[in-house]
C-alpha positions, 0 to 999 in steps of 0.5 A, spaced: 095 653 430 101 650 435 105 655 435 112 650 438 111 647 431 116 654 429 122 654 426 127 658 423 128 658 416 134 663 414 135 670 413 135 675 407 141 680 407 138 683 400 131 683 397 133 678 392 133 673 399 126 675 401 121 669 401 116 669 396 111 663 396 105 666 397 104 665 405 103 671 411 109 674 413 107 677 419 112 682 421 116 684 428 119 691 428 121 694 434 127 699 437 133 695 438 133 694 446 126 693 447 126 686 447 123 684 440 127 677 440 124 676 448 117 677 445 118 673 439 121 667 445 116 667 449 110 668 443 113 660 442 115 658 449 122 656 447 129 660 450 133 662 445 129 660 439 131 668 437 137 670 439 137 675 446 143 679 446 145 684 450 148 689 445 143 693 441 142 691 434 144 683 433 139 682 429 142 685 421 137 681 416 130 679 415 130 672 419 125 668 417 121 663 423 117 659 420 110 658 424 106 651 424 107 650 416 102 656 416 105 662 416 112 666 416 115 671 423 119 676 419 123 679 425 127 685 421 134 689 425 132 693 431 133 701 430 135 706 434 140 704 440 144 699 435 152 701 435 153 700 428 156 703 423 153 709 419 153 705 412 150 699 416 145 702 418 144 705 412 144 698 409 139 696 414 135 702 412 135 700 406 133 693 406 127 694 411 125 699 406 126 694 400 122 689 405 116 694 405 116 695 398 115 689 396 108 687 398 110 681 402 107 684 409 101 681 411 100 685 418 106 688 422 107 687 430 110 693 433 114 692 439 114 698 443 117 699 451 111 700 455 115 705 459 116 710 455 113 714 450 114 712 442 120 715 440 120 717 432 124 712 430 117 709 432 112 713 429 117 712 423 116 705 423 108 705 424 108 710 418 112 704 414 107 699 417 100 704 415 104 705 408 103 698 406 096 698 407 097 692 412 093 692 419 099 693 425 098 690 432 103 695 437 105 691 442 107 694 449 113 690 452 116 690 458 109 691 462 112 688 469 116 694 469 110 699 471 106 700 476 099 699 475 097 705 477 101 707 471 099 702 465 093 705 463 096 712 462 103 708 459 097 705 455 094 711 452 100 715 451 103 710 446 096 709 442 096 717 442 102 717 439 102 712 434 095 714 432 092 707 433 086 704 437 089 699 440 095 697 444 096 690 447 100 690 453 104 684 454 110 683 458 116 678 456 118 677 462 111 673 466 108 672 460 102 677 460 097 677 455 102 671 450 095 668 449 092 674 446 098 675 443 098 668 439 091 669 438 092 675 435 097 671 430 093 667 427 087 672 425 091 673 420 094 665 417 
């Protein structure tokens, strides 16, 4: 799989806009300010390939990034910390809902910051994930951020908190673990 074969395809502001066409969608999830769209462009090698911002909650739709012919990235809103209106957010609600409905997930990716504890925004969306019957990787950015002496404790607290064995630690920033990450990707084209 070559990876920087990637690019963006469209995005779905309604479930009438959601891609059909049988290939993986593997889906990116995480809380608005952790950092979903810097993984997403580090996973690819390419700056601003997904759209950084520093205002929680730019991304509103479902957007599609085709990767190497093979498979779809899906990368749904942020939640949580997004400055948006209750009737947008109850848009976004909807919308990732109808996502989860329609049987087109084929694994979920949840971003999670390795700072802290999951919030229950995030054990919400790892139920979404588990509802679906798809396998989910939890992601544990903005690891360059600990001490070491503190990764493995971090580690340990976010798979306990969401009920999953395993936790890739990943930093954006350096670009730990991107391999592992890619790798992770292509299990499931």
């Amino acid at each position: 799989m070559n990876i920087q074969n990637s690019r963006f395809v469209t995005s779905a502001a309604s479930p009438g806009a959601f891609i059909r066409d049988g290939k993986p969608q593997l889906v990116f999830a995480g809380r608005s300010n952790v950092g979903k769209s810097s993984v997403i462009n580090r996973l690819v090698n390419m700056r601003g390939f997904a759209k950084v911002s520093g205002t929680p909650g730019k991304t509103a739709h479902v957007n599609y990034f085709l990767l190497d012919d093979g498979a779809y990235l899906a990368d749904l809103p942020g939640y949580g910390y997004a400055k948006v209106s209750d009737a947008e957010r109850r848009r976004w609600g909807e919308l990732m809902e109808a996502y989860f409905d329609s049987g087109l997930v084929t694994a979920g990716f949840l971003i999670v910051d390795s700072r802290h504890k999951p919030t229950a925004d995030d054990v919400t969306m790892a139920g979404w994930f588990a509802g679906t019957g798809t396998p989910v990787v939890v992601v544990a950015n903005k690891l360059d951020k600990l001490k070491k002496s503190e990764v493995e404790p971090n580690l340990a607290r976010i798979a306990d908190t969401l009920g999953v064995a395993d936790v890739l630690p990943f930093s954006a920033e350096t670009g730990l673990n991107r391999d592992a990450l890619v790798n992770r990707l292509a299990g499931f084209f």
